[in-house]
Every structure is written in C-alpha cells, then in structure tokens.
C-alpha positions in Angstrom: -0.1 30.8 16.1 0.9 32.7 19.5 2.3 32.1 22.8 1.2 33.5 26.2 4.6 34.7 26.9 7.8 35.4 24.5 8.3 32.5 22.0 11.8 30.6 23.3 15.0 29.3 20.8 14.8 25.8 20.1 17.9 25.3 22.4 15.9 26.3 24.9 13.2 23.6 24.3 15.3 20.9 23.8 17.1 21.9 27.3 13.5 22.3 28.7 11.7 19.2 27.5 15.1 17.4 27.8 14.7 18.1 31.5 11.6 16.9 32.0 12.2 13.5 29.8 15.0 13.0 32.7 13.5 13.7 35.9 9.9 12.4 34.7 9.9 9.6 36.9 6.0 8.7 38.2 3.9 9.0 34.8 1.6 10.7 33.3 0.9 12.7 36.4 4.3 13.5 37.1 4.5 14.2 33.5 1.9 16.7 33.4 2.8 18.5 36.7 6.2 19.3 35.5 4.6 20.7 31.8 2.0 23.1 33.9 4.8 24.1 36.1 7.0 25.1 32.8 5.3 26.0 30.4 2.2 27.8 32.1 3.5 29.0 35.9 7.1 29.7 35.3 7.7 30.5 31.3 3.5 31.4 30.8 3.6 30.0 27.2 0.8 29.4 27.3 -2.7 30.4 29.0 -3.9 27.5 31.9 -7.1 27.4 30.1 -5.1 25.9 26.7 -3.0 23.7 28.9 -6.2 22.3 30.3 -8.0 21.9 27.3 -5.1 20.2 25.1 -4.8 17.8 28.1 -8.3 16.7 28.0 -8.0 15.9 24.2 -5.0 14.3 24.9 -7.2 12.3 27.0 -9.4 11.2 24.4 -6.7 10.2 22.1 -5.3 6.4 21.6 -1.5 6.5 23.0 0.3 8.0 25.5 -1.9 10.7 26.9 1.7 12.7 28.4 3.7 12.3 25.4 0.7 13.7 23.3 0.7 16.7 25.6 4.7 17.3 25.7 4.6 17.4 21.5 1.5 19.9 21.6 3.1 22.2 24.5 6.2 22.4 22.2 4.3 22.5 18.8 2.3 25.4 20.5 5.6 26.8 21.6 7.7 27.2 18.9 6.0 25.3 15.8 6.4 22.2 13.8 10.2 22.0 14.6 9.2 22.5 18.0 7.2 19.8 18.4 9.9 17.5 16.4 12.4 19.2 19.2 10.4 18.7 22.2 9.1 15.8 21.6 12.6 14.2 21.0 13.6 15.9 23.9 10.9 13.9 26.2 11.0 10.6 24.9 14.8 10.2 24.0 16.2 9.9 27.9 14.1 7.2 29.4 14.5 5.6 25.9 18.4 5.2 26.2 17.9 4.5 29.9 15.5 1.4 29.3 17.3 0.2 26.5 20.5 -0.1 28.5 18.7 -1.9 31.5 17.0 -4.3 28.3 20.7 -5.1 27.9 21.4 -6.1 30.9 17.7 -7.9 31.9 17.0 -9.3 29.1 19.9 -10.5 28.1 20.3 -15.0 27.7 22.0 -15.5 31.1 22.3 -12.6 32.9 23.7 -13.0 36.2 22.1 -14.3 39.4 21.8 -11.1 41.2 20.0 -9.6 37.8 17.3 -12.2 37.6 16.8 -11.8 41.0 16.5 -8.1 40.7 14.3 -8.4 38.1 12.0 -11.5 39.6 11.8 -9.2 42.7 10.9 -6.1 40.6 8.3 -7.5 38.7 6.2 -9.4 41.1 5.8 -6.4 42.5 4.3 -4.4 39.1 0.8 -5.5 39.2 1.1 -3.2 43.1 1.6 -0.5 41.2 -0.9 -0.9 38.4 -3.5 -1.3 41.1 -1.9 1.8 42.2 -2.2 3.7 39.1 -5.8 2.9 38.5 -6.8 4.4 42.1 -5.1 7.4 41.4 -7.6 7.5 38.3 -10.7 6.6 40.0 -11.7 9.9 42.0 -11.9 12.2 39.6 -13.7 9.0 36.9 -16.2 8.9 39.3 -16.7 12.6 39.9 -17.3 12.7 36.3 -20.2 9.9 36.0 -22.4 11.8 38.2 -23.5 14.1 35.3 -24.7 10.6 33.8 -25.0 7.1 35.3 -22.8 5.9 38.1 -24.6 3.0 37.1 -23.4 2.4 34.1 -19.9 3.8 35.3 -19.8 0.4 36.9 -20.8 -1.7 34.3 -18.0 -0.3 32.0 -15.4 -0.4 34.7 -16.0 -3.6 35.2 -16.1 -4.7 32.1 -13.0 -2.8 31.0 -11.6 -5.2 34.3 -12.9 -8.2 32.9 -11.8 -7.9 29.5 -7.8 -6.8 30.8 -7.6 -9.8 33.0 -9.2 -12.5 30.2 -9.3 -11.1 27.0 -5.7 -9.8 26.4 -5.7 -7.5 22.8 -9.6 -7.5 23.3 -9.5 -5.2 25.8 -9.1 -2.1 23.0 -12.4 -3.0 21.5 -14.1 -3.5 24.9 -13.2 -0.1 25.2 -14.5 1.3 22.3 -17.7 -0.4 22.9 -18.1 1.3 26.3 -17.5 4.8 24.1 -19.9 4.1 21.3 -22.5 2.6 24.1 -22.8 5.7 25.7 -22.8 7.8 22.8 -26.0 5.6 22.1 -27.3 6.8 25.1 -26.2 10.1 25.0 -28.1 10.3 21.7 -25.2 11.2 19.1 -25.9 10.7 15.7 -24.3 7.8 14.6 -23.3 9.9 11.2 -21.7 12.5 12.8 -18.8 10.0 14.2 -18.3 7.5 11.1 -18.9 4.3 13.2 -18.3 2.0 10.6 -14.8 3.3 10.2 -13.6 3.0 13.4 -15.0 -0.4 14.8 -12.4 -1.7 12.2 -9.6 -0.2 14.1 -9.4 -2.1 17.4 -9.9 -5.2 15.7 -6.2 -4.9 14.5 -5.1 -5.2 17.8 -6.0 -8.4 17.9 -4.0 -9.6 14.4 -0.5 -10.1 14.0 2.4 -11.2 11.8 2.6 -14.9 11.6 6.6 -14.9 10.1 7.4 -12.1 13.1 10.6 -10.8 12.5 11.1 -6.8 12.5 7.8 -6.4 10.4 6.1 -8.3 13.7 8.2 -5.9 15.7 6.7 -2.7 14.1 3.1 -3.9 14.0 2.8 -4.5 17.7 4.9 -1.3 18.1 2.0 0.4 15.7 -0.8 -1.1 17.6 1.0 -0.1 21.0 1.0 3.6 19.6 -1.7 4.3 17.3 -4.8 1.6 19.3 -4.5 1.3 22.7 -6.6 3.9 24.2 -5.9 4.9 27.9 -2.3 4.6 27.5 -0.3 3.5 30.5 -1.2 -0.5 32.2 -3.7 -0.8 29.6 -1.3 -1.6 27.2 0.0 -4.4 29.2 -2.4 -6.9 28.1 -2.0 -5.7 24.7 1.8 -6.5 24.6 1.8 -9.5 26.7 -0.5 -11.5 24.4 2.1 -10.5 21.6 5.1 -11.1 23.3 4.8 -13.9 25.3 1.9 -15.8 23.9 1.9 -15.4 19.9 5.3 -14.7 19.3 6.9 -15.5 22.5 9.9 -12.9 22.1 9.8 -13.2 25.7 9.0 -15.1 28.8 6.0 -14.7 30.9 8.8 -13.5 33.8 10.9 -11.4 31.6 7.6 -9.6 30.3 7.0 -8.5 34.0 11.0 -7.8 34.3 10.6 -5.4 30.5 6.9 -3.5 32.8 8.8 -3.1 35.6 11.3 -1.3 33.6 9.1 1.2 32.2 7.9 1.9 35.6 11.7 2.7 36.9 13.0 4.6 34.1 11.5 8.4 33.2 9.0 9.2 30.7 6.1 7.3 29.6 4.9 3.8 30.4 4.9 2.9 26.2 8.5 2.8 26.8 8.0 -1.3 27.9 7.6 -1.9 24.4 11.3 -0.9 23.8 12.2 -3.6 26.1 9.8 -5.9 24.1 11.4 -4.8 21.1 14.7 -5.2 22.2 13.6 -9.6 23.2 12.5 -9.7 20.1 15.4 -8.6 17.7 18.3 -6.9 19.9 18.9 -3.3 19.2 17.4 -2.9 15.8 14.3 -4.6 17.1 14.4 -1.8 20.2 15.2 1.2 18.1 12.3 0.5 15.4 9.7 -0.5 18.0 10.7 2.8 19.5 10.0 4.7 16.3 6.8 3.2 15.1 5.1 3.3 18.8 5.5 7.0 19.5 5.5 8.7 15.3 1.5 8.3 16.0 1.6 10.7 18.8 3.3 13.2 16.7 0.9 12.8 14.2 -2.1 13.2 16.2 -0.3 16.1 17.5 0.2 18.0 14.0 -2.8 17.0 12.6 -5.1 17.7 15.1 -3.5 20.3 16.9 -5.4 23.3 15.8 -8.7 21.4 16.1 -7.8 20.7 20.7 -10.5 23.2 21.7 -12.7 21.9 19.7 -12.2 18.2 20.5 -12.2 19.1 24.0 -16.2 20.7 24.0 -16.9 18.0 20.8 -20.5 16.5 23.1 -19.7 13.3 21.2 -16.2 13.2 22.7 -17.7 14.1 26.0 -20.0 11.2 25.7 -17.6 8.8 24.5 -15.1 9.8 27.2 -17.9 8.7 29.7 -18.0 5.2 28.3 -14.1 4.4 27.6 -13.0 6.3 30.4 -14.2 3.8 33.4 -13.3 1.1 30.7 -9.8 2.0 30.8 -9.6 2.7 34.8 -11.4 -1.0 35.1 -8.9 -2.0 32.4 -5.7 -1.2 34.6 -7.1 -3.3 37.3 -7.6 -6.0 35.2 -3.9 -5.6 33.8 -3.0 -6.3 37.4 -4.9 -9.7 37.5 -2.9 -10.4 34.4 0.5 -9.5 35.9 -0.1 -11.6 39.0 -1.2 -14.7 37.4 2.4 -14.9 35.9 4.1 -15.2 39.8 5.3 -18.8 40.2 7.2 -18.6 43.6 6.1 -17.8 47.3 8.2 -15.0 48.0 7.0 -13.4 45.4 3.5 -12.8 46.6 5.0 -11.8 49.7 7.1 -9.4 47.7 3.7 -7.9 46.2 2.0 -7.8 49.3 4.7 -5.7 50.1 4.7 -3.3 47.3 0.7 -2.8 47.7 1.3 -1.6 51.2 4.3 0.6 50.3 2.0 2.0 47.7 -1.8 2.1 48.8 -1.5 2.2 52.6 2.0 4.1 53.4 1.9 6.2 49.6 5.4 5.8 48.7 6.7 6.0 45.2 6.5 3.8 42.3 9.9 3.8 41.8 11.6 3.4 45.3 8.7 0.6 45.9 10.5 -1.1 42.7 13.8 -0.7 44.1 13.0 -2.2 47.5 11.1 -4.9 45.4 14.8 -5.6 43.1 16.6 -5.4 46.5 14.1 -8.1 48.1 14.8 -10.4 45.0 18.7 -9.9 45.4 18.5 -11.1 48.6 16.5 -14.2 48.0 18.6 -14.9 45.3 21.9 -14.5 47.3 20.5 -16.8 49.5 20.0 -19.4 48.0 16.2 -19.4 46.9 14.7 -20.1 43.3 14.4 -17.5 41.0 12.1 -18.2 38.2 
C-alpha cells in the first residue's frame, strides 16, 4: 500500500481527523470538503483521482457515506491502525458533544427554556432535510441523462412516497429502485447474488419485542449496516423504532434527538446516539454508538482494496441509477414525516422560517437551528405552550 505523499505518525492522524470530527459541522459535504482539502490539496496523501473514486463507492455503500470515507482516507494513510485512529478521531467529538446535549434534552423534565429550545429546533428539521435533498438533486439529475430521466422520476418519487408512509420500508423501496434498473440495464442477475440481498432490508423492518439493550443494538445495527443513503434517510428508519414500536421516545423529543445531529459535528447517524441514550441512559448511548458505526469500518477493511473496482463495477453503476433518486426522493419524504409530528402554530411559523433561511437566503444548517431554539425560548418565556 502507498501514499501520494510521505506516510504521517499516527499522532498526526488522530490530530488531523480529530480536527475535522470538531469543526465538521454541515454533513457529508462539509465532511468531504475538509478530507479533499487535507488529505489531497494540502498533505497530497493521496492522488484526487483515488479520493474521487473511494468517494463514489462510499456512495454505493449502506451507512454513512462520510464516515466511510474518513476510515478509508486514514486506512489508505497509514493502515489498519490508521483507519482504527482516524476513524475514532472523526466520530468521537460530535459523539461526546450529542451525548451531553441527550442529557440535557432528553432528560424527564428538563427545564422550560430546554423544551422550548428543543420544540423550536425541531420544528424547524424537516427545513433542513428538504434542504439536504436539493443540495443532492443537481448533480442526481445530471446523472440520469445517460439513462431515463423518466424513470429518475418514478424512483424519486417513490423513494418520497415510501419515506413519508412506509417508515423502515423505505430501505427495501430503495433496493428495488437498484435491482429495477439493473433489470433494465441488463445485468445478470448471477453476477449480483439477488437472492441474498433482498433478505437484507427486510430486517429493517423487524425488531426486538422485549427491547432492552439487545433492542438498542439492533436498531443501532440496522441504522449502520441497512440504510442506504445515509443522512435524512435514516430518519424514518429510527422514528418507527423509537417512537412507534418501542416508544423510547416521544414523537417531539425524536425531532429534538434529529435536530441534534444536525447541530453537533460529524455525521447525521449520530441521532441514533440520542435515540440510544431515550432508550437506556448512557449504556444505551454508548452501545448504540458502537454497533451503528463498527459496519463502516468493516466495509472499509474489507472492501478497501476492491474501491476502484466498485467504483467502474457497471452493475454498481446501474444500481446507483435506481437507489440514488430513491434516496434523494427519500429525504423529502423524511421531511413529510418530520412535519406531520408539529402540534402547535408557531411551530409551522417557526419552519416556514427555517425554509427561507435555508432555500431562499442559503444560510447554514446550524445557525438556522439556533435561530429556530432561540424562537422556541422566546415562546416559551412568554408564556406559550410547548408541546
């Protein structure tokens, strides 16, 4: 294994990727930008062309398509230990940093300026997964022109339908959307062992009846290891979980544990710390935390060496084609999802808010959350309900 440039200590990547997992506020793209800036512009680890292609097999992965890409730049880096190093080194800082706020949130009867922080803060998270999924759609739709904008549609849409509806179906939706355009692409069925992976998303639809910790790591495992497209698309996936089967949490503080993933750095799969944390305190936080990202470092090692080849794979191409728009059109429908669970006036008045702060006057995610919190303070001081 080599490096573009001189292969660093592993001080140096845990001070590096450490960096990153604190200042990584915005998401995957933010994410991504500040890897390119280290590890190809500034240290030239490695070549752009690598950087590019792990990132589109990253892409095509279930999980946190960032997080995936922060263990390979480190594994590529300085090896196995690397990746162990770096990847600790991302994801440790906005863990500690939600799990605090979880504390405080979260907690039985927090007091009256918290809920109203956090009933201001989340109505205003479905804003910014409509705001996450336009970011996505330029360069989706770019990409179906070598196909069928046609059927770039129908996927998006039913991706949308299946978020907003359908809750834990929306992974298999999206694997349907792949293996319907590898039909159409013409890849043989053998050559992707179909069988064995239509089982897969179905899981994401089962659960633990006796929940507990063993609940606790399943959803964590579906969370990490199922839900391709990363990001808002896991929303529906933990929401059906957490609030409806389980009911770890409320339908408010579920948008209150989102809208903490959105404020603190590093990936969005952090929220299911905070779900982890309603369901069984700190134990229930740290193990969710473990069991949601150890599938990204296995995808990592194992199919590290094997990137390039995933990345010009024409069945990956093809499936990309079909699960890709599904996962756009499931972020919108995540948003549907999130707003059906505002009770109170102000609230919608706080979301229109966000969604101009966001679509129309492109401010950040995270000062548009803090404005939101701010908005909900203020109600709350003044005597209005908080839910």
């Amino acid at each position: 294994m080599t490096t573009a440039g001189p292969q660093p200590g592993l001080r140096t990547v845990l001070r590096e990727w450490g960096r990153i997992g604190c200042i990584g506020f915005g998401g995957p793209p933010a994410h991504i930008a500040l890897l390119r800036t280290l590890c190809v512009d500034r240290r030239k680890w490695l070549e752009a062309a690598e950087f590019e292609d792990a990132l589109a097999a990253c892409n095509l992965l279930p999980g946190p398509a960032s997080t995936q890409l922060a263990i390979f730049c480190a594994w590529r880096v300085r090896g196995k230990a690397g990746a162990a190093v770096g990847g600790l080194g991302f994801i440790v800082p906005g863990l500690v940093a939600i799990l605090a706020l979880a504390v405080v949130f979260l907690a039985g009867s927090p007091p009256l300026w918290v809920r109203g922080a956090g009933a201001g803060a989340g109505a205003a998270v479905a804003a910014v997964a409509v705001e996450a999924g336009t970011r996505l759609v330029p360069a989706s739709w770019a990409r179906a022109a070598r196909r069928s904008r046609v059927r770039w549609c129908a996927y998006l849409a039913a991706g949308g339908v299946a978020a907003a509806t359908a809750g834990p179906w929306v992974v298999l939706i999206l694997l349907l959307c792949g293996l319907c355009e590898l039909g159409i692409a013409g890849v043989p069925r053998q050559e992707l062992g179909v069988r064995s992976l239509i089982p897969l998303p179905l899981l994401a639809t089962t659960g633990f009846l006796g929940g507990g910790l063993a609940s606790v790591a399943w959803v964590a495992f579906k969370v990490g290891a199922l839900s391709y497209g990363g990001g808002f698309v896991i929303v529906p996936l933990m929401q059906g979980d957490a609030v409806n089967r389980y009911h770890w949490l409320t339908s408010d503080q579920f948008l209150n544990a989102v809208a903490l993933g959105q404020v603190t750095p590093g990936p969005v799969v952090h929220t299911v710390v905070a779900v982890g944390y309603g369901a069984a305190g700190v134990p229930g936080a740290l193990l969710a935390a473990v069991v949601a990202f150890a599938p990204s470092f296995a995808f990592v090692l194992v199919g590290g060496p094997h990137f390039a080849r995933i990345r010009t794979s024409p069945w990956a191409q093809a499936f990309l084609d079909g699960a890709g728009p599904a996962a756009v059109g499931a972020i919108f429908g995540s948003a549907v999802a999130l707003t059906r669970v505002l009770s109170e006036p102000w609230q919608f008045a706080v979301l229109a808010g966000a969604a101009v702060l966001l679509l129309a006057l492109r401010r950040g995610v995270v000062p548009t959350l803090l404005a939101a919190a701010i908005a909900g303070i203020v109600v709350a001081v003044a005597g209005g309900h908080i839910p």
